[in-house]
C-alpha positions in Angstrom: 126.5 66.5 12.4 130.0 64.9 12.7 131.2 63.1 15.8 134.3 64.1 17.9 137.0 61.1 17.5 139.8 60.7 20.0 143.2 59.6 19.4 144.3 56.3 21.3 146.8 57.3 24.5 150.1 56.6 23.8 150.4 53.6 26.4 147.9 51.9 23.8 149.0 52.3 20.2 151.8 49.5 19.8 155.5 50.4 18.9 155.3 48.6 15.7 152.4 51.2 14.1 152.6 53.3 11.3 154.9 56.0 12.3 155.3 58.0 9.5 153.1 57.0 6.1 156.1 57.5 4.0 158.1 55.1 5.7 156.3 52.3 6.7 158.8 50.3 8.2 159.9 52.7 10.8 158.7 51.6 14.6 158.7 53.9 17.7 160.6 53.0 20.6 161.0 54.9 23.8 164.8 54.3 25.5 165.2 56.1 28.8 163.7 59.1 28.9 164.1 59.9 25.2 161.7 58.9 22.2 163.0 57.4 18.8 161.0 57.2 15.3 163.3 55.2 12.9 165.5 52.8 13.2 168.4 51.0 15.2 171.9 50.8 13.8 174.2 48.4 14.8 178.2 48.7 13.8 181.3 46.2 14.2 184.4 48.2 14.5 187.9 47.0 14.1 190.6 48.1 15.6 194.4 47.8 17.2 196.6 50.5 18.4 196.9 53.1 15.1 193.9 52.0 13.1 189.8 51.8 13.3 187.4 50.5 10.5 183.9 50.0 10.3 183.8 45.8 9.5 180.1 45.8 9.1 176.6 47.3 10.0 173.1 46.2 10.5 169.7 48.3 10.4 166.8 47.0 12.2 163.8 47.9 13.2 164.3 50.4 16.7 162.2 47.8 18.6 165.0 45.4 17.8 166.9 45.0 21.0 170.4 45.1 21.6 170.5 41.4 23.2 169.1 40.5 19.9 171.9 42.5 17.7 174.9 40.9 20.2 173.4 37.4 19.4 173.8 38.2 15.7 177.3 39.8 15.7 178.2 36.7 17.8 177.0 34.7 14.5 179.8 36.8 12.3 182.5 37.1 14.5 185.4 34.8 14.3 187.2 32.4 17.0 189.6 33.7 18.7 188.0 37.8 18.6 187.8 39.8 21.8 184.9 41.9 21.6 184.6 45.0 23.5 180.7 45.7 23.8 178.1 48.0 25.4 177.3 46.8 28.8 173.7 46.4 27.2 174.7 44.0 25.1 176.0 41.5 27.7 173.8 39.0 29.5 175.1 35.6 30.4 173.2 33.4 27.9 175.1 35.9 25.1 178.4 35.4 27.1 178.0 31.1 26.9 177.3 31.3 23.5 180.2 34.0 22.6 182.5 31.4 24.8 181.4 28.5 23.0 182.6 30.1 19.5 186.1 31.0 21.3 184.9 34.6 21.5 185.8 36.8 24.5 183.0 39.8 25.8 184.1 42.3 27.4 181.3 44.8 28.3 181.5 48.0 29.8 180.1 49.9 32.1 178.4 52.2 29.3 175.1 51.0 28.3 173.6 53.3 25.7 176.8 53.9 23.8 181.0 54.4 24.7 184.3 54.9 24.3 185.9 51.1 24.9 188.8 50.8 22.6 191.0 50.8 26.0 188.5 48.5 27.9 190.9 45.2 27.6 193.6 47.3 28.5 193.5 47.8 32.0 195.7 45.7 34.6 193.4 43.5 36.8 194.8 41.1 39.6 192.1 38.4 39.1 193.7 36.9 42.6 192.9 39.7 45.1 190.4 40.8 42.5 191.6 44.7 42.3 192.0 46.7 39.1 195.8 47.6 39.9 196.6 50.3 36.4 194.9 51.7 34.0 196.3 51.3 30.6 199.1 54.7 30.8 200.3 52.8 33.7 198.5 54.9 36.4 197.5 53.0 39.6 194.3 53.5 41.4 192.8 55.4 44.3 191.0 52.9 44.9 189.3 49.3 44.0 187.0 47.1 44.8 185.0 44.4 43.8 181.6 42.9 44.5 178.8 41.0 43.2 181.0 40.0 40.3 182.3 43.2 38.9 185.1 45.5 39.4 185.1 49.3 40.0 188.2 51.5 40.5 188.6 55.1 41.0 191.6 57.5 38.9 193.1 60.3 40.4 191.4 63.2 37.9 195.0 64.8 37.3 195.9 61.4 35.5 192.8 60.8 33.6 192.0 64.8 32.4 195.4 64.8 30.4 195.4 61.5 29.9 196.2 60.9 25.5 194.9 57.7 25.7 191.5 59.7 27.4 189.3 59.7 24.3 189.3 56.0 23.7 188.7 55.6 27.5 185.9 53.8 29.1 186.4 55.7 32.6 183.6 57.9 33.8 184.2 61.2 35.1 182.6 61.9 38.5 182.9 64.9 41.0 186.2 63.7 42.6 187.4 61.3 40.2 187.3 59.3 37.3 185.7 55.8 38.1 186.1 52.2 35.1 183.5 49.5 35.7 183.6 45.9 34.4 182.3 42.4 34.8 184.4 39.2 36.0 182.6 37.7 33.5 185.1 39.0 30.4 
């Protein structure tokens, strides 16, 4: 007579098992509330006002984390690069070492993925510490800033028409469109 086996529960089998027996090298990770087989991508993206282009990739493991891709773009990345980045990608041990290699971070308030080719764009009085305009030239609602990051609020009008909306890192919410970012950029 044959005896009933049980599978493991998921909290027990480890991200880095065999996942699919044709790909061995794919790893499970869970992000959120989603679940990912496969792997994690990571691209560098140039850009300037009228052109993008992908600079280079890297394909990891999914359980490779996105602290650990930032500290190996930081590796290719020349002196003197401003690097808009997912807000997941910042810490402040990345940020020293970005500094020390004359690179400037600027993360966003987007973790998970963005649109932050206007990020550096936006007027901020580092003073009175208040976003003042967005990078159209609209001025805020309102600003603040606390516990070393800034948040300002755009009038929707502005931001829903805006053409420079797509490459935008605002947020739309009910009553308006809100832009997060850290002092430390």
């Amino acid at each position: 007579m044959l005896k009933e086996q049980k599978g493991k529960s998921s909290k027990n089998i480890s991200p880095n098992s065999l996942q699919n027996p044709t790909d061995p090298d794919a790893t499970y990770h869970k992000k959120g509330k989603k679940k990912h087989i496969g792997y994690s991508t990571n691209l560098i993206e140039k850009f300037d006002d009228k052109h993008r282009m992908i600079e280079g990739y890297d394909l990891q493991k999914n359980t490779y984390s996105d602290q650990k891709f930032a500290k190996d773009t930081i590796k290719k990345l020349d002196k003197g690069t401003t690097a808009l980045i997912d807000g997941a990608y910042f810490s402040e041990e990345i940020n020293k070492k970005a500094k020390g290699k004359g690179i400037k971070m600027i993360p966003t308030n987007l973790a998970g993925g963005g649109k932050n080719s206007n990020g550096n764009k936006f007027e901020i009085d580092e003073k009175e510490h208040l976003v003042k305009k967005c990078p159209s030239g609209h001025k805020t609602i309102h600003s603040t800033f606390k516990e070393g990051s800034y948040r300002a609020h755009f009038n929707k009008k502005h931001c829903s028409s805006c053409p420079l909306r797509k490459d935008c890192p605002v947020v739309e919410q009910k009553k308006s469109y809100l832009f997060k970012v850290s002092e430390k950029t």
